[in-house]
Structures are given as C-alpha cells and as structure tokens.
C-alpha positions as CSV (number, residue, x, y, z in Angstrom):
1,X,-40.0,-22.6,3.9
2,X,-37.9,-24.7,6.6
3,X,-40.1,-24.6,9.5
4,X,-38.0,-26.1,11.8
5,X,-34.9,-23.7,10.9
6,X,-35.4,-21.1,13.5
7,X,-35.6,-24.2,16.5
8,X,-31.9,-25.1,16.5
9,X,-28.5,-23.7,15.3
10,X,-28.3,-26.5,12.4
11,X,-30.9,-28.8,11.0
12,X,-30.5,-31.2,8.6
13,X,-32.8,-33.5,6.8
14,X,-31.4,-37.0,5.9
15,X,-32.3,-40.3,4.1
16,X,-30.4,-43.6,4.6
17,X,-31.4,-46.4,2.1
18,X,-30.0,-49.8,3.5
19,X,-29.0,-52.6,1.3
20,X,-29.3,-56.9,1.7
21,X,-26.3,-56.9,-1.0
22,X,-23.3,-54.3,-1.5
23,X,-23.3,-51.7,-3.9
24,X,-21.8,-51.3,-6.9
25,X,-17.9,-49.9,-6.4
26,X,-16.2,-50.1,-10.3
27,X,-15.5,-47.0,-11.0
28,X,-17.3,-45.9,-14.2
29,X,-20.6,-47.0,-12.3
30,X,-19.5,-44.9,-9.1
31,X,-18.8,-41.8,-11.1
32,X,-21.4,-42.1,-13.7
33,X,-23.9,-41.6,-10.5
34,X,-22.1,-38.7,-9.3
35,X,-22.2,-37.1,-12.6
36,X,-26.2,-37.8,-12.7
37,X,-26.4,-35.9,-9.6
38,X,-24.3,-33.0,-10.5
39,X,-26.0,-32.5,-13.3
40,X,-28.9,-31.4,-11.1
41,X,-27.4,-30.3,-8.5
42,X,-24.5,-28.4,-10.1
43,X,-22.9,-27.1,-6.7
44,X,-21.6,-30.3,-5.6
45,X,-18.0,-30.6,-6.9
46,X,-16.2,-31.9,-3.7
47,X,-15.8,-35.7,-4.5
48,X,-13.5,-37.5,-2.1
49,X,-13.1,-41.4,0.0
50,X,-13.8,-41.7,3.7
51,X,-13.1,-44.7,5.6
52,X,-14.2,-48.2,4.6
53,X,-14.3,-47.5,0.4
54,X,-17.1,-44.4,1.7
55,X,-17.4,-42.2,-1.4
56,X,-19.2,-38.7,-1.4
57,X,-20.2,-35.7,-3.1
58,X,-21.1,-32.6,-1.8
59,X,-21.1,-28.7,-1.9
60,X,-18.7,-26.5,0.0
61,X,-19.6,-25.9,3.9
62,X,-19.0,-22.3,4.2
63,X,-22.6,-21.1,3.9
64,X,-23.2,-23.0,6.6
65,X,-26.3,-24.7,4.2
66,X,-25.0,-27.7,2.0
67,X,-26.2,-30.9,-0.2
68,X,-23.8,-34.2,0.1
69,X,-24.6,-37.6,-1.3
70,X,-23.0,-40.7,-0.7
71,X,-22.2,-44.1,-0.9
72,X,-21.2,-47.1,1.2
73,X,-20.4,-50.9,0.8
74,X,-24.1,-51.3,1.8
75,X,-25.6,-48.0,2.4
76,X,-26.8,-45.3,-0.2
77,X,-27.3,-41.8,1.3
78,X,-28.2,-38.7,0.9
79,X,-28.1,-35.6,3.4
80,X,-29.0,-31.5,3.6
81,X,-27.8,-29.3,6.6
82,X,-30.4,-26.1,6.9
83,X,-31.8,-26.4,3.3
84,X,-33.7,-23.4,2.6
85,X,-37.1,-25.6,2.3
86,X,-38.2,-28.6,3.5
87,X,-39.9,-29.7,0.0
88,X,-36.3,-28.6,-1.8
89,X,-34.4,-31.1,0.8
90,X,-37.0,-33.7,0.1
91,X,-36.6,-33.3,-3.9
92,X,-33.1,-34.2,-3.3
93,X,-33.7,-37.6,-1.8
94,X,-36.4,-38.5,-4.3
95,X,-33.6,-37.7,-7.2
96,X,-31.1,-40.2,-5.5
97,X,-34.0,-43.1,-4.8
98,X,-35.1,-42.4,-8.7
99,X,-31.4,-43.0,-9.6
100,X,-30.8,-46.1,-7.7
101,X,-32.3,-48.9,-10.0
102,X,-31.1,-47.6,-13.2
103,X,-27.2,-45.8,-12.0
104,X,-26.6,-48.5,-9.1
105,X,-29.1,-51.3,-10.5
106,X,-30.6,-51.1,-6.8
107,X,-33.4,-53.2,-6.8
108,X,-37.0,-53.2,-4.8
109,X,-36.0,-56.6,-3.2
110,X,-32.2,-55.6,-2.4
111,X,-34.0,-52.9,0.1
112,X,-33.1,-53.6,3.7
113,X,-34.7,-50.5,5.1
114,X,-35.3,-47.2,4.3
115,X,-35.0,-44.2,7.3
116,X,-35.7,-40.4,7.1
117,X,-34.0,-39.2,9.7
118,X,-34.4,-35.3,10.8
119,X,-31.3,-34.0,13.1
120,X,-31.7,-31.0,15.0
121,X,-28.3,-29.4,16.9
122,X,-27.8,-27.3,19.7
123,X,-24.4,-25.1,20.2
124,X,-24.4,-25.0,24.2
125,X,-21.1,-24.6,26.7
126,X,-22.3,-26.5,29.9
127,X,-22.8,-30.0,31.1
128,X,-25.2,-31.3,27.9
129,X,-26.3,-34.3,30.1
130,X,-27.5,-32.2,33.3
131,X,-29.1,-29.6,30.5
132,X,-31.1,-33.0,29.0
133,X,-31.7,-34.2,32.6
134,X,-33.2,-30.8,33.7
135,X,-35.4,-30.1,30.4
136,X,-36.5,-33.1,29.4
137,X,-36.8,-35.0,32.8
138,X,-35.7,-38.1,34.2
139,X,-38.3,-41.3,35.4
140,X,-38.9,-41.2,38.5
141,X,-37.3,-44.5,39.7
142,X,-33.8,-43.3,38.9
143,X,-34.3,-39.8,39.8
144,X,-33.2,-40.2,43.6
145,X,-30.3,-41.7,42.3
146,X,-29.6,-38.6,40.5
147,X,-30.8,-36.1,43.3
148,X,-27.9,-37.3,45.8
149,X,-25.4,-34.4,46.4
150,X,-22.6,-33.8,44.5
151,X,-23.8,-36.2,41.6
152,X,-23.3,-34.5,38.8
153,X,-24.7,-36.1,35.6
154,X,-21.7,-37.2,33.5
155,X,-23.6,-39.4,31.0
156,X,-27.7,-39.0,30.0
157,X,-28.4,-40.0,26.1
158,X,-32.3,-41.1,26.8
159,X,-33.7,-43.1,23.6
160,X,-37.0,-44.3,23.0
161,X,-38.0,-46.4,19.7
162,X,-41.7,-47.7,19.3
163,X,-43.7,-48.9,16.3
164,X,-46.1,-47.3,14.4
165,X,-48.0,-50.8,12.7
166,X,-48.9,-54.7,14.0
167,X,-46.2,-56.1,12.0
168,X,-42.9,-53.6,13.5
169,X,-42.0,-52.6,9.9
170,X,-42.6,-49.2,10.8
171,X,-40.6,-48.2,13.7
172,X,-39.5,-44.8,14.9
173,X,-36.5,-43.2,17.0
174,X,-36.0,-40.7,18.9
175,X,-32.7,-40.2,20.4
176,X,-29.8,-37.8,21.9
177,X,-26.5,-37.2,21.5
178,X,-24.5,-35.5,23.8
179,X,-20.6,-34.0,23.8
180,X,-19.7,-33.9,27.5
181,X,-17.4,-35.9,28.8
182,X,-16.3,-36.9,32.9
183,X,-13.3,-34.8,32.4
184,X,-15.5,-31.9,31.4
185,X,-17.4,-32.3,34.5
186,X,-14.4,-32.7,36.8
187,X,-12.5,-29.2,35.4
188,X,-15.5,-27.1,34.6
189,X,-14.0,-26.4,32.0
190,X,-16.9,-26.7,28.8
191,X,-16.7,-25.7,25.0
192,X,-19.3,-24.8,23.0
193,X,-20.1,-28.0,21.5
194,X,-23.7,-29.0,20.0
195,X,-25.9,-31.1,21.4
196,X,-28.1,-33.0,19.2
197,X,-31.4,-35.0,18.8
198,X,-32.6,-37.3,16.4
199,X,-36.0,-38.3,15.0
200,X,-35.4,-41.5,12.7
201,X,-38.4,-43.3,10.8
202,X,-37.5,-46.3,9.6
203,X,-39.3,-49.0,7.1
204,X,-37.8,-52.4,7.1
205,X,-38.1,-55.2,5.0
206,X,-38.0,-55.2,1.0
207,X,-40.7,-53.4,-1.0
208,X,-43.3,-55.1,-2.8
209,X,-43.6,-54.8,-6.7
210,X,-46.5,-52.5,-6.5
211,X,-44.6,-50.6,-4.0
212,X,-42.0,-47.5,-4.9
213,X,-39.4,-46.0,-3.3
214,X,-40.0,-42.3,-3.7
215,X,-43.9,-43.0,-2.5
216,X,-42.3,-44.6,0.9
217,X,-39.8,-42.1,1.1
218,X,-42.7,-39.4,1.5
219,X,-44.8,-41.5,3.4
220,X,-41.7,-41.7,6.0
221,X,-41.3,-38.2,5.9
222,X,-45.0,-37.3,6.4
223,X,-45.2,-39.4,9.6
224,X,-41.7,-37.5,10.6
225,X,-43.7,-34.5,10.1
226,X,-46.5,-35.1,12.0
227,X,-44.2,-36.5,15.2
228,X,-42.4,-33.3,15.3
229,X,-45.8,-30.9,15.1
230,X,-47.8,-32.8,17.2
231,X,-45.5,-33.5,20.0
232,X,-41.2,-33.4,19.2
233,X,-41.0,-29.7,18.9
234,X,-43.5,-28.1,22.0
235,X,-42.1,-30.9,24.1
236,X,-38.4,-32.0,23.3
237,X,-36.7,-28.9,21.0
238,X,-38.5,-26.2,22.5
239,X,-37.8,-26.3,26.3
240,X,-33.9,-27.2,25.2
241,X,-34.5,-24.2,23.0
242,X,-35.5,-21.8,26.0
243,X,-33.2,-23.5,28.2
244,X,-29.8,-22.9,26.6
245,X,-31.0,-19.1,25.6
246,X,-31.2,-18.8,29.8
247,X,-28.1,-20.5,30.8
C-alpha cells in the first residue's frame, strides 16, 4: 500500500535521471521508447511536445492517479501522482532506467545525477506562507522581524539541503513551495491552491562499471524512506496536516 497517501491531498513519486550529453531526439528512437513503455504500461496513450523539444507520455488525469514518462534535451524522467503502491510506482522507474542504455543508448558514464524525488501537496485557501511560518517555525533571529504588527508574511519557502557521505555525492532536499502571492495578502481574497513540499535525494557524479542504475535508484529511494519515517512525516507533513484541517 501507499503509506503516505492518506498525509496529503496528492502524492506523487518521481525520478529524474540527468544527463552530461543530450538525449537522443530522431524520431524512430523517441517513439520506439514510448512504444517499450506502453507495452507495459498499456494506459498511457497521451503522447504530446512541451516546451523546449519536451516529449511525454502519460495516462489520462481524471482518476486523479496517473503514470507519465518523459523526455528532455538532457533529462530522462519518469513520474506517478497517488499510485496505489509505493513498490508499483517504484517498478515504474526501474522499467525506464532498464530501458535507457539499450532504447536511448544512455550510458553509466553519461549519468550526471540521479534524484528520487517524493512531492507531497496540500489544497489550503489561506496565506500558505503564514500557515508554513506558524507550523513549521521560523529561527529565532528573524522571528522579531516577523512578530512586528501588521507584517504579514507575503513570502516563506524555507529549504534546507545537507549531505548524507564525506565526498557530497549523496545530498538531500527538502524544500517548499508555496502559491500566495502579495496581492493575495493585500485583498484577502485566497483560492484554494496547494501547497507543496519536496523531499529530493540526489546521487551525483557518473556510476562506476560495477555500479547499476536500478540498484542506485532503490538505494535513493530507501534513504527517502527512512527521512520521511524517521523524522519528515511526524514533524513537517503532519502538523501542516492538522493545521489546514483546523483553519
């Protein structure tokens, strides 16, 4: 099961496979990849072209649960929003990485860094920034600045990113996005618009030969997982969690 379904309105589950050189763009080797995948995944028939030769693949969005692949100049990636299980998300990613070398002739070396990245959103109609300040906290030395009457928080996206190894080829992220604006703020006037958080583990650097892609994918996600149970979700997306069900 999703363990981390019931925590937010939408979760998604996302892997992001940078490259040193660009990927392949002719177009029998772009569609022969997108064949591959909808062969397993025979749901996703929505092909179309974002922005900056961005091609993707993915299943429709009514359920509100979908699958979507794609690929940029430099950037292979893969994505679920509220898969039914975390292992069936996972599966998904490991397909694209074992498709890489042989569809996109990705190769171990080419690999600029690899990130799981787990998203969490938050539908909330109120000031997202004040709603991050009050739940989360602010450090102490700015929080007289914020205390002053009639200072209403119009901007509060705290990040931190640390390192998990001596060398800094294991880094993670953990980051917020908010949707309020000043004008927002000066009207009262709020829609419900969704407040996320990120938790990105990253691996730089190419891989080794006697190093794989799937076994770093799951090593990625295993340290995501441990993050989030030890300390993300009792201290970060539970208190926003109770917060917006009181406002």
């Amino acid at each position: 099961m999703n363990r981390y379904a019931s925590l937010c309105d939408d979760f998604y589950l996302n892997m992001h496979l940078q490259t040193e050189l660009e990927l392949p763009q002719q177009r029998e080797t772009v569609l022969h990849y997108f064949e591959q995948m909808q062969r397993r995944y025979p749901a996703m028939k929505n092909f179309y072209t974002r922005e900056r030769n961005e091609l993707v693949l993915e299943e429709d969005k009514d359920s509100g649960g979908y699958r979507w692949v794609a690929i940029e100049p430099k950037r292979l990636c893969s994505g679920t929003v509220n898969p039914p299980s975390l292992d069936e998300a996972m599966e998904q990613h490991r397909e694209v990485l074992r498709l890489a070398p042989y569809a996109l002739t990705v190769s171990k070396i080419d690999c600029e860094s690899l990130t799981v990245m787990f998203g969490f959103d938050y539908t909330y109609r109120g000031n997202h920034n004040q709603l991050i300040a009050d739940t989360i906290g602010i450090p102490s030395a700015l929080d007289g600045l914020c205390s002053r009457a009639n200072s209403p928080i119009i901007g509060y996206e705290p990040s931190i990113q640390f390192t998990v190894d001596e060398e800094c080829l294991t880094q993670v992220r953990i980051n917020f996005e908010t949707r309020t604006t000043g004008f927002h703020v000066r009207t009262g006037e709020y829609g419900e618009e969704q407040l996320s958080v990120y938790l990105s583990v990253r691996r730089f650097d190419s891989l080794g030969p006697n190093d794989d892609f799937v076994v770093e994918l799951d090593r990625l996600a295993n340290l995501g997982y441990e993050l989030l149970d030890s300390y993300v979700v009792e201290n970060i997306l539970r208190p926003l969690q109770s917060a917006i069900a009181t406002k």
